[in-house]
VOFIBA-37486 format. One record per atom (N, C-alpha, C, O, CB): residue in one letter; y, z, x; atom name; residue number from 1. Coordinates in pm, 1 decimal, decimal comma. Atoms other than C-alpha are relative to their C-alpha. Glycine has a CB too. Layout:
# residues N
A Y Z X CA NUM
...
***
This chain:
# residues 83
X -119,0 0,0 81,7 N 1
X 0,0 0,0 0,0 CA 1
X 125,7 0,0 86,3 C 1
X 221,4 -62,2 40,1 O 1
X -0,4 119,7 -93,1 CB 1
X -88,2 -35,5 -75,1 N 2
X 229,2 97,2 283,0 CA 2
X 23,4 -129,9 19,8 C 2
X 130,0 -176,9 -19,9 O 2
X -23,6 90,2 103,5 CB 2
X 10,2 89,9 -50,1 N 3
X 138,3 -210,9 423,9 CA 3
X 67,4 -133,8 -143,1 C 3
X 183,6 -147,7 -104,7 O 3
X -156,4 10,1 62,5 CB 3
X -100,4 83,5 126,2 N 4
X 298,7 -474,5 90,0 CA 4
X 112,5 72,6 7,3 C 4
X 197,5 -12,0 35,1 O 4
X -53,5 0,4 -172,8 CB 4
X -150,6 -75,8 13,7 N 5
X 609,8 -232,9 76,7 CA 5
X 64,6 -32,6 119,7 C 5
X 175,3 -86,2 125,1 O 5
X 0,5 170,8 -15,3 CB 5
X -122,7 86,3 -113,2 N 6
X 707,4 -310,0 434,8 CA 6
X -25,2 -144,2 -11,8 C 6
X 76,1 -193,4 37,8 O 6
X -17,8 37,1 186,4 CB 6
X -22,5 152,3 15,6 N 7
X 642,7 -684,2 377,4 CA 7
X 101,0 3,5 -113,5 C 7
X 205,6 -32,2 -59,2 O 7
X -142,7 -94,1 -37,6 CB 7
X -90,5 -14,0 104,3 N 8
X 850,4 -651,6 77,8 CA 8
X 134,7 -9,3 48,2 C 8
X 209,6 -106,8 41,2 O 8
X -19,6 120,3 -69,3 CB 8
X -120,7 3,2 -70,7 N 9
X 1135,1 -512,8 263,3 CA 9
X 76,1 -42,8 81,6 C 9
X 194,7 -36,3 113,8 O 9
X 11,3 47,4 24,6 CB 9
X -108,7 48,3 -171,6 N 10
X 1109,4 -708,9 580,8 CA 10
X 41,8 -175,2 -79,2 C 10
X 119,3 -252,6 -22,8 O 10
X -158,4 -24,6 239,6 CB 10
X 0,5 82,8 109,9 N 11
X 1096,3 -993,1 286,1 CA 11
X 170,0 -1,4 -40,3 C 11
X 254,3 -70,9 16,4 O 11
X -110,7 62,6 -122,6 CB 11
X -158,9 -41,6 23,4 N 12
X 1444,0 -880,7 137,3 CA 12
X 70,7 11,9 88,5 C 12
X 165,8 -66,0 82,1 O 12
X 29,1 108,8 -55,0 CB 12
X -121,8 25,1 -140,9 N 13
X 1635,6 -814,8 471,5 CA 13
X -2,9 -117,5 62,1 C 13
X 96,9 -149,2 126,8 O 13
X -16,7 95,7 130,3 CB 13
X -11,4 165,9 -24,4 N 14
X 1529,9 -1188,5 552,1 CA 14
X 76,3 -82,1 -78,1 C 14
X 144,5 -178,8 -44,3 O 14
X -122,0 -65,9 -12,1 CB 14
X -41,6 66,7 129,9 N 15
X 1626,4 -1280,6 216,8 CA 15
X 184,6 14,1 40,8 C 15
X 270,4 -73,9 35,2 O 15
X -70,9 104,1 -171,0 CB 15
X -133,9 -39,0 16,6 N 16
X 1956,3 -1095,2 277,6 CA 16
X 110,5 -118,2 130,0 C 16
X 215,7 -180,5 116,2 O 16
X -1,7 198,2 37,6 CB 16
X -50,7 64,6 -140,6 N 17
X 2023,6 -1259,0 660,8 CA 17
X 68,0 -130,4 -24,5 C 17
X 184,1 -168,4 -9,5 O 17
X -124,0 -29,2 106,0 CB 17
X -50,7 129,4 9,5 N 18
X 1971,0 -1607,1 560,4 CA 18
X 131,3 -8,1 -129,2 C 18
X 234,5 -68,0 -99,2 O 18
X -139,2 -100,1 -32,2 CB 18
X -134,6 -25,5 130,3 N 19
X 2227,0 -1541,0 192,5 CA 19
X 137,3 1,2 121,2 C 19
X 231,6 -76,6 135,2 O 19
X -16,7 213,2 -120,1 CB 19
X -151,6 -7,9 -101,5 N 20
X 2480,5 -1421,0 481,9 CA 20
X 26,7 -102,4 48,2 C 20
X 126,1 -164,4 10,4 O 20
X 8,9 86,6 123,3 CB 20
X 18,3 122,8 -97,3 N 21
X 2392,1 -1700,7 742,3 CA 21
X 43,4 -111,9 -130,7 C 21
X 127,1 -185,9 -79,0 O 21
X -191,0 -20,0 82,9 CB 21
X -59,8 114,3 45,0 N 22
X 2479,2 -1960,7 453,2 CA 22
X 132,9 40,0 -68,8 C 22
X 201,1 -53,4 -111,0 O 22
X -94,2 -75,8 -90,8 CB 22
X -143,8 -16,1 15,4 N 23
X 2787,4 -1818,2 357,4 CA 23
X 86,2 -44,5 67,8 C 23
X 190,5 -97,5 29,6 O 23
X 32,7 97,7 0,0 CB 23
X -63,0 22,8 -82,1 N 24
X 2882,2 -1858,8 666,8 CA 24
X 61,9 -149,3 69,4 C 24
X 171,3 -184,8 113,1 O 24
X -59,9 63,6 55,8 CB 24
X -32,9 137,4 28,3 N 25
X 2817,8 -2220,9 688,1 CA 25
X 60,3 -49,4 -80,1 C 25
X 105,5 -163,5 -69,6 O 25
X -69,9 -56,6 -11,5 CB 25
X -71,7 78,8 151,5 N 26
X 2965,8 -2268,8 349,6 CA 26
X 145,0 12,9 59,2 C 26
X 218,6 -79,1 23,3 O 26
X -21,8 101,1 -190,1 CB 26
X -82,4 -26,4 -18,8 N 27
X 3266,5 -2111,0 532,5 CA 27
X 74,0 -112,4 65,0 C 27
X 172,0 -175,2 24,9 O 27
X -15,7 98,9 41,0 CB 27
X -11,3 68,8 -109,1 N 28
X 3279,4 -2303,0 820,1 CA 28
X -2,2 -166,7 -12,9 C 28
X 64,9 -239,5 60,3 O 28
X -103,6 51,6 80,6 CB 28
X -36,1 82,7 101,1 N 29
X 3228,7 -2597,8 605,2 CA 29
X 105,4 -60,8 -43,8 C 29
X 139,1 -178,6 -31,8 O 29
X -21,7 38,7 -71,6 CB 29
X -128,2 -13,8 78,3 N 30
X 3516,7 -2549,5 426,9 CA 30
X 122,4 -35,9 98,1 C 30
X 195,3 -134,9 91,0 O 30
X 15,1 156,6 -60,9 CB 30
X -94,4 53,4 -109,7 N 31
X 3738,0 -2529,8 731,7 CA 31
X -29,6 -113,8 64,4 C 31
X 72,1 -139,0 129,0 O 31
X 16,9 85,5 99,3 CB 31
X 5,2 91,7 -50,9 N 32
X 3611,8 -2831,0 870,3 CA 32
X 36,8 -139,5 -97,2 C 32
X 83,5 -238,8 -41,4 O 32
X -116,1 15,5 57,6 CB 32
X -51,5 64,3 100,0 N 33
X 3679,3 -3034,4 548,2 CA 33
X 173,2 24,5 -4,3 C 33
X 254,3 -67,4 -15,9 O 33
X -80,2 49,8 -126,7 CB 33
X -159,0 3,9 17,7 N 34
X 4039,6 -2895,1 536,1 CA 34
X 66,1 -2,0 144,5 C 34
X 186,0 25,8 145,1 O 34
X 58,0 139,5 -87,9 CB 34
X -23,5 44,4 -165,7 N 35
X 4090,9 -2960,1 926,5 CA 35
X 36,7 -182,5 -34,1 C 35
X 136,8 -253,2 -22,4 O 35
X -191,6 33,2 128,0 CB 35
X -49,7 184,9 -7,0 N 36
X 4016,1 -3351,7 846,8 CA 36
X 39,6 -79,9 -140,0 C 36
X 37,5 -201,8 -157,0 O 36
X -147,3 -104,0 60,3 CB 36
X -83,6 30,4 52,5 N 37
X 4185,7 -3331,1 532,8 CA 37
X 182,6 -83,1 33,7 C 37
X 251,2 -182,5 10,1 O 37
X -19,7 99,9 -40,0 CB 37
X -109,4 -21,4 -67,8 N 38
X 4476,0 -3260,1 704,5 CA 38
X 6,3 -123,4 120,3 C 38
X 118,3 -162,9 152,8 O 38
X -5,1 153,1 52,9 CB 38
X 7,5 91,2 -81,1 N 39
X 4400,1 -3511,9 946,3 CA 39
X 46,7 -146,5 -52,4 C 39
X 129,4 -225,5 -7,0 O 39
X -126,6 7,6 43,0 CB 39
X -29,1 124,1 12,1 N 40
X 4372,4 -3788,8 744,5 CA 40
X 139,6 -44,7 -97,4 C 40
X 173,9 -152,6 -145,9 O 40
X -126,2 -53,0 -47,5 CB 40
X -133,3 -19,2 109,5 N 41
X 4697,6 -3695,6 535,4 CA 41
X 99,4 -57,6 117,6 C 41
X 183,6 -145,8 100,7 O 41
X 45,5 196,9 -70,0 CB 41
X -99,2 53,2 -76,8 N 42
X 4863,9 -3726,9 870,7 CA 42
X -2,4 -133,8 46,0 C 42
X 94,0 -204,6 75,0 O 42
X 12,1 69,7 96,9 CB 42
X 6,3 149,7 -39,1 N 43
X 4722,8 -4040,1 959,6 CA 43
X 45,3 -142,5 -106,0 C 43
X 104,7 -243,5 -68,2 O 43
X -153,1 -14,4 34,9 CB 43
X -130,1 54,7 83,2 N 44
X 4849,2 -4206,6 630,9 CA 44
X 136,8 -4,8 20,5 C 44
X 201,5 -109,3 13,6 O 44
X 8,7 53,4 -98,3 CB 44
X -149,1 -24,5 -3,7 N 45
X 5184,7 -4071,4 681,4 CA 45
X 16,7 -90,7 160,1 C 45
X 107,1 -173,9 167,1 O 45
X 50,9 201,7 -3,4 CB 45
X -20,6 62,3 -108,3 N 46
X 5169,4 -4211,3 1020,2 CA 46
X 15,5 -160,1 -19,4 C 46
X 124,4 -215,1 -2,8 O 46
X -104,8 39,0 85,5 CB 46
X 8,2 155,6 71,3 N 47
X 5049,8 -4603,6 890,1 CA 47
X 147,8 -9,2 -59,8 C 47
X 252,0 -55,6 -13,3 O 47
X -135,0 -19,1 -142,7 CB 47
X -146,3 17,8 83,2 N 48
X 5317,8 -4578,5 645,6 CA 48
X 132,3 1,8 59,4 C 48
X 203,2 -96,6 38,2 O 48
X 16,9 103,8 -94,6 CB 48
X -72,9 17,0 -75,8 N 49
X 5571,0 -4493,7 855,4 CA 49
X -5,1 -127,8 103,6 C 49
X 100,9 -187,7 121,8 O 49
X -2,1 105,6 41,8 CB 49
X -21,1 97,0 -97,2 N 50
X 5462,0 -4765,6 1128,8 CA 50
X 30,9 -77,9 -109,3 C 50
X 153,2 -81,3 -122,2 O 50
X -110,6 -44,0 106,5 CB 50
X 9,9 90,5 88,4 N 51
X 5416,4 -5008,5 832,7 CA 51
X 155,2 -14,3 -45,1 C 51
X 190,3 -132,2 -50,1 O 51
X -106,0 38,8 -108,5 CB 51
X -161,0 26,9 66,3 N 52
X 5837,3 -4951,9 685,9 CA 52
X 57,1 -52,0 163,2 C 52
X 136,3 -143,3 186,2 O 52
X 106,3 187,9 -86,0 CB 52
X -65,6 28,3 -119,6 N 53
X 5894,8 -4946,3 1063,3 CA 53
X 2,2 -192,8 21,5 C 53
X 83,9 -282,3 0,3 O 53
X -94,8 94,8 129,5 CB 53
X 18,9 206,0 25,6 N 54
X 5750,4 -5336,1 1107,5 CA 54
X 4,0 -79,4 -97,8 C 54
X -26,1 -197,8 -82,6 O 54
X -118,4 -62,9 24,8 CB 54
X -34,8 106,8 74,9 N 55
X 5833,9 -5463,0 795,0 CA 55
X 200,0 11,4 16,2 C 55
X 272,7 -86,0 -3,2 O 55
X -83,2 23,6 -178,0 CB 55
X -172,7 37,5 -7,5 N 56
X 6245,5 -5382,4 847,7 CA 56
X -20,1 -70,9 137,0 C 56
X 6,4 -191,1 135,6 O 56
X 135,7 155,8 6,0 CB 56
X -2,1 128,9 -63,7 N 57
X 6182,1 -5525,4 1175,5 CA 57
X -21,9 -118,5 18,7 C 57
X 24,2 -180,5 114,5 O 57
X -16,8 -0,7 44,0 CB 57
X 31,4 103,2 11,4 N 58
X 6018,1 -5821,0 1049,9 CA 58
X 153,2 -93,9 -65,9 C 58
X 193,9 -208,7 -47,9 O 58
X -134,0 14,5 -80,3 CB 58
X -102,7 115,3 73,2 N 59
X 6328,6 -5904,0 824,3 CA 59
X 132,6 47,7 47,5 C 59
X 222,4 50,3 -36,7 O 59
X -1,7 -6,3 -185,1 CB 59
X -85,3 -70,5 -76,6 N 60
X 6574,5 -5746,2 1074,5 CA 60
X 114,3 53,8 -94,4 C 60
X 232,0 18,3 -99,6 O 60
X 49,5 -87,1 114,8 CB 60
X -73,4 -124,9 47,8 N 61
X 6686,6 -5460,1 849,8 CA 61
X -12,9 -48,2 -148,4 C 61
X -68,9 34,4 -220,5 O 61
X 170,1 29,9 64,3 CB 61
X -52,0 18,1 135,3 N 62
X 6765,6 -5642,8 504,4 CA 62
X -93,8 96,5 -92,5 C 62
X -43,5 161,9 -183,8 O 62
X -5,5 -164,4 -46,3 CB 62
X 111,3 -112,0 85,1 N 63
X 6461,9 -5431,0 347,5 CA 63
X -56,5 105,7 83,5 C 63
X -141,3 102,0 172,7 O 63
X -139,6 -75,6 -61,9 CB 63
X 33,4 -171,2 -34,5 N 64
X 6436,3 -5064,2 417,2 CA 64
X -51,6 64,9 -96,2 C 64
X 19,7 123,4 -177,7 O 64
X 118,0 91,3 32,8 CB 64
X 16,7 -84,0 90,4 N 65
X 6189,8 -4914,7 221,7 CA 65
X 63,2 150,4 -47,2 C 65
X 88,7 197,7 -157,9 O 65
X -100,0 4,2 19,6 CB 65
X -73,9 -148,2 21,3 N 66
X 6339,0 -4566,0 287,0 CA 66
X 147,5 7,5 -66,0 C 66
X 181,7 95,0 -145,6 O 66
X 18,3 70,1 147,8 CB 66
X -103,7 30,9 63,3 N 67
X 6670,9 -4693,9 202,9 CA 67
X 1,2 6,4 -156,6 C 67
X 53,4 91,0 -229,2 O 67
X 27,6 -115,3 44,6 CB 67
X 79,1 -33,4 147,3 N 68
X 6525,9 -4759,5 -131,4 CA 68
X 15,0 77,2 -79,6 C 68
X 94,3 107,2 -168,8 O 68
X -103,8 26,8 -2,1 CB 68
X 21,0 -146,1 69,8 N 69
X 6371,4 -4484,6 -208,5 CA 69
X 134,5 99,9 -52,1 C 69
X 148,9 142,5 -166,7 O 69
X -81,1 90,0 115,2 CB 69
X -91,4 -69,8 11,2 N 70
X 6692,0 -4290,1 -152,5 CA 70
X 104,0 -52,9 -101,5 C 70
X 132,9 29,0 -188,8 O 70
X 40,4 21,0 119,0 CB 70
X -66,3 97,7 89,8 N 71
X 6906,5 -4525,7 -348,8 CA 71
X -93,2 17,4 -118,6 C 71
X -6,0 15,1 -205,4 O 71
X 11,4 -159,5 59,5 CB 71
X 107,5 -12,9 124,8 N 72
X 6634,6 -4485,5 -634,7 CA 72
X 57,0 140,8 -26,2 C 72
X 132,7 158,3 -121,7 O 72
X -192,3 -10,9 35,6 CB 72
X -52,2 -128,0 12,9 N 73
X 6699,7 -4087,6 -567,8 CA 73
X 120,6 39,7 -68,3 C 73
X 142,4 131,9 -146,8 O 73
X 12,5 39,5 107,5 CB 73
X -150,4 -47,6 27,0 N 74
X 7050,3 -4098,8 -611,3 CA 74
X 53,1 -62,0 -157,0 C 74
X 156,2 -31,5 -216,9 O 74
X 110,1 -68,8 138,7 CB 74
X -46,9 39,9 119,4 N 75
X 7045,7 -4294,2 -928,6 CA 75
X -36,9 94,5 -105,5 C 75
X 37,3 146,2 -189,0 O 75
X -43,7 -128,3 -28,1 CB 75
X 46,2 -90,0 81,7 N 76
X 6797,3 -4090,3 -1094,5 CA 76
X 75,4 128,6 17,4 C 76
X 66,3 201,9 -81,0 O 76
X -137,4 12,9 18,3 CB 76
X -51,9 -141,7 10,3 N 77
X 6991,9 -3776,2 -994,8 CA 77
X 167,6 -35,4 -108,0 C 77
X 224,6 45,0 -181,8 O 77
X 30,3 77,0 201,7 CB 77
X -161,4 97,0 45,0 N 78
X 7338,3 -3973,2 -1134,6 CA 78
X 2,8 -15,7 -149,2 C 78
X 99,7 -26,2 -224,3 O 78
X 9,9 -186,1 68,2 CB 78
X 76,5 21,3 141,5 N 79
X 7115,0 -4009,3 -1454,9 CA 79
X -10,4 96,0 -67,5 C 79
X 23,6 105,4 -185,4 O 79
X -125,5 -42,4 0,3 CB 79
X 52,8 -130,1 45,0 N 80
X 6995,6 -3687,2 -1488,6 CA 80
X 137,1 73,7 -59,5 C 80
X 144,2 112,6 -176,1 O 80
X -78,3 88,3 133,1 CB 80
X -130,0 -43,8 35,3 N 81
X 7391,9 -3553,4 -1467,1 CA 81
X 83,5 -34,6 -128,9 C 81
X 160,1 32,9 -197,6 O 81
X 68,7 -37,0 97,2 CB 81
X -95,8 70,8 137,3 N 82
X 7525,9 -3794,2 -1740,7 CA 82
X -74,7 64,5 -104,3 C 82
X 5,0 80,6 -196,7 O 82
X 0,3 -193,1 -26,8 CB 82
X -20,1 12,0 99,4 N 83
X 7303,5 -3674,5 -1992,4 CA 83
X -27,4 164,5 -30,4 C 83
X -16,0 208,8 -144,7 O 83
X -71,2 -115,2 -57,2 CB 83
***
């Protein structure tokens, strides 16, 4: 009898190890997903940026996306005031 009760237990503190041990991966996981989240957020922003960069130099300046944008900004804020 002794003998099933410690299998039992050494049963459950195994049980318990590996539960921890994949937490831990789940953890570690996690940070490695939001590491090359973050990665590939910057590497968009990067494209995009080269990409406005070589298209105003393609048409030497006349189209600035950023220009744009801001000009878009300022209307909608111009909009917002009037009503």
């Amino acid at each position: 009898m002794k003998l099933n009760s410690l299998g039992a237990a050494s049963l459950l503190a195994l049980s318990l190890v590996m539960i921890g041990g994949c937490d831990q991966v789940e953890k570690s996981a996690q940070q490695v997903l939001g590491k090359a989240t973050e990665s590939a957020k910057q590497a968009i922003d990067d494209t995009q940026k080269a990409a406005e960069q070589a298209l105003s130099e393609a048409t030497n300046g006349l189209i600035n996306p950023q220009k744009k944008d801001d000009q878009e900004d300022e209307a909608s804020e111009s909009n917002s005031k009037e009503a």
